[in-house]
C-alpha positions in Angstrom: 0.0 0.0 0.0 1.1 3.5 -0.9 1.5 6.4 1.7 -1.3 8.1 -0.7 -3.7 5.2 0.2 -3.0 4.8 3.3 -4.1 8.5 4.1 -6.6 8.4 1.6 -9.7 11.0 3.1 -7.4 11.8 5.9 -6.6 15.8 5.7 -4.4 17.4 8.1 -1.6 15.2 10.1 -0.2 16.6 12.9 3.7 16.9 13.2 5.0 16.5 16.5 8.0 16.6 18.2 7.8 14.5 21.2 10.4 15.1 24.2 8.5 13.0 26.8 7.8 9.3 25.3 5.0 9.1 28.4 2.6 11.7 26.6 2.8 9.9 23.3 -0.5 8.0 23.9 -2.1 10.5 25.9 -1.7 12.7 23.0 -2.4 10.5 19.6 -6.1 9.3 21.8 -6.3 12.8 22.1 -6.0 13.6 18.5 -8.2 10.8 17.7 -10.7 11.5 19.8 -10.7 15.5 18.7 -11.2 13.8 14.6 -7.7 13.5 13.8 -6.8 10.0 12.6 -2.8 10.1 11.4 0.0 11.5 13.3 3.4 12.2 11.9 6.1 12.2 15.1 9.3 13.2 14.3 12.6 11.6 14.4 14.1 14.8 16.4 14.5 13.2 19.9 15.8 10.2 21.9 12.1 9.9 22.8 10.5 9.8 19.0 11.1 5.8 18.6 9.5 5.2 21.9 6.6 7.5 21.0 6.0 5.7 18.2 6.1 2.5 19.3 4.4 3.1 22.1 0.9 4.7 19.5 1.5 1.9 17.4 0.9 -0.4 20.4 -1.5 1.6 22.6 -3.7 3.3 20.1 -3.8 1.1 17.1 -6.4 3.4 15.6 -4.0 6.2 15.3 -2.3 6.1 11.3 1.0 6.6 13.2 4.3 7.7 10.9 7.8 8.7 11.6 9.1 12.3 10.5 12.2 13.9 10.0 13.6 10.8 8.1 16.7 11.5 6.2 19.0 8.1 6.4 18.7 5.1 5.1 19.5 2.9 8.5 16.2 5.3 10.6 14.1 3.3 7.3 14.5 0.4 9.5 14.7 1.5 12.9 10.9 2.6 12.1 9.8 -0.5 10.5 10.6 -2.0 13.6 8.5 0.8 15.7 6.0 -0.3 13.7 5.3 3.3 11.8 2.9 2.8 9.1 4.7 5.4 7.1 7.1 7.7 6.8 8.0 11.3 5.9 11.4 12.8 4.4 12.1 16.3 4.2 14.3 15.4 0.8 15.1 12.4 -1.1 18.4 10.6 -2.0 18.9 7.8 -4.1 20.0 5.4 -0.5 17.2 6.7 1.5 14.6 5.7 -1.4 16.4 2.4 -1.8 16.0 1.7 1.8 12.2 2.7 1.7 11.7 0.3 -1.5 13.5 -2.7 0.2 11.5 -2.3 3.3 8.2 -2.1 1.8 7.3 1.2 3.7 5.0 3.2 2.8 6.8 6.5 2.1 6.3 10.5 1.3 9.9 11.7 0.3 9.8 15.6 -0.1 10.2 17.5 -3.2 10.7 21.7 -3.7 11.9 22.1 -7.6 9.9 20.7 -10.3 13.1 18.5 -11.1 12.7 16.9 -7.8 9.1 16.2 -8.1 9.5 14.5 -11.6 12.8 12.3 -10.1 10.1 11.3 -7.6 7.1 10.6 -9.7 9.8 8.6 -12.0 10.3 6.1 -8.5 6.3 5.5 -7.6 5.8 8.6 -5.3 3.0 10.5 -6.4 2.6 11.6 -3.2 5.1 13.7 -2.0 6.2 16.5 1.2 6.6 20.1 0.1 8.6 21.5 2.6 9.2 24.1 3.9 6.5 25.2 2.6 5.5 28.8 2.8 9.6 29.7 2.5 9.1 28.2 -0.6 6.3 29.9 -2.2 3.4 28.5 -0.4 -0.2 27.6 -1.9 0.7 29.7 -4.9 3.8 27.6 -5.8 1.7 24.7 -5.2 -1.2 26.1 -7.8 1.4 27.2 -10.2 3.0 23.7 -10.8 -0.2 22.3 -10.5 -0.7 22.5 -14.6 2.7 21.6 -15.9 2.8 18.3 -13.6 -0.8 17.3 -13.1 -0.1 14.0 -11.8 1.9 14.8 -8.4 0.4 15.7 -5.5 1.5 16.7 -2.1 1.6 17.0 1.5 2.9 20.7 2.7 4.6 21.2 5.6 6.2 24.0 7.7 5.1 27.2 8.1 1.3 26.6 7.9 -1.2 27.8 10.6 -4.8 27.9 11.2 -5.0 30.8 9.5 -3.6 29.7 5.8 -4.2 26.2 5.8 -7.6 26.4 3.6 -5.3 28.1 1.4 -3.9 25.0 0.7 -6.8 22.4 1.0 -8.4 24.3 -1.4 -5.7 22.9 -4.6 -6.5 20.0 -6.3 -2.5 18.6 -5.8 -2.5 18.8 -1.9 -3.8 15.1 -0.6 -3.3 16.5 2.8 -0.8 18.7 4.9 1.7 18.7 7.9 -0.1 20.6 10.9 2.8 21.7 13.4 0.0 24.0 14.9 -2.1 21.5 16.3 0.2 20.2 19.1 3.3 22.8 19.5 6.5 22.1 21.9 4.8 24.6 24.4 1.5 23.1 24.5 3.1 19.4 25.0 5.4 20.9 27.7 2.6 22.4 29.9 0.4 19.2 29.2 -2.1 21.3 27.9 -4.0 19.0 26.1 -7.1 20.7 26.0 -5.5 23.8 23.6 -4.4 20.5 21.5 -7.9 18.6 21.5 -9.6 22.7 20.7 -7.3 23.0 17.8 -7.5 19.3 16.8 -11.1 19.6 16.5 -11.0 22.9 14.0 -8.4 21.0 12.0 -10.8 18.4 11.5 -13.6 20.4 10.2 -10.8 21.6 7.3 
């Protein structure tokens, strides 16, 4: 199964950074119950394999991928989490390999159209557009929308509450990366009713 079918329907994925592996659970039934049904936690702490592992395990509901994923040895380090997908910032030729041998489901990123054609030439028609309002946003997105019909994405970084029906609105966005929805402040004061709130908006997207 592709990373485009497995999120098929789904709209907005949080990205989270995780510092404490004992709210991972509390927060992905949190996200769930709010409407939210995939989480992408990121591989930028000691405590992100133990997050994940411990969702996979604890809320098997919860469409739970790894973030942040730039070498080919983290490809299996998350298999054996038990992420359902994964999420690259980039793309190189070892990382991809890795992802192919390991059967994950996958969403490499892509800025330049170059890039998004090396992609589509692997299998990925889904694919991470990040950063994504420092590189030209919903109106990059909408311009390169004509000239390569058949790729779609997943933008990341940057967008808020405030711009994301920007995006939604494109025919070429399956979905995007909401680091909104559960910030580093939020997680540190264990405020997860500001997370369930914003969960719930997202969800009506």
């Amino acid at each position: 199964m592709s990373a485009a079918e497995l999120l098929r329907g789904i709209r907005v994925v949080p990205v989270v950074v995780i510092d404490d592996a004992e709210q991972a659970v509390p927060l992905a039934r949190t996200l769930l119950e709010a409407g939210l049904g995939a989480i992408e936690v990121t591989l930028r702490t000691p405590a992100a394999m133990d997050a994940i592992r411990r969702i996979v395990n604890e809320v098997p509901d919860m469409i739970t991928g790894a973030g942040s994923v730039r070498k080919a040895a983290q490809v299996a380090a998350i298999a054996d989490a038990g992420a359902h997908f994964g999420v690259s910032p980039g793309a190189s030729p070892a990382l991809l390999d890795a992802v192919e041998e390991a059967h994950l489901p996958f969403i490499p990123g892509a800025i330049t159209p170059s890039e998004t054609l090396c992609l589509l030439e692997r299998g990925y028609g889904l694919q991470k557009f990040f950063p994504a309002e420092l590189s030209g946003g919903a109106a990059y997105l909408k311009g390169i929308a004509a000239p390569i019909p058949e790729a779609a994405f997943m933008p990341t970084g940057g967008i808020t509450a405030a711009n994301a029906r920007d995006y939604l609105a494109l025919d070429n966005v399956a979905c995007l990366g909401g680091t909104w929805i559960a910030p580093a402040a939020s997680l540190a004061a264990a405020d997860f009713e500001g997370v369930a709130e914003r969960a719930r908006a997202a969800s009506l997207l």
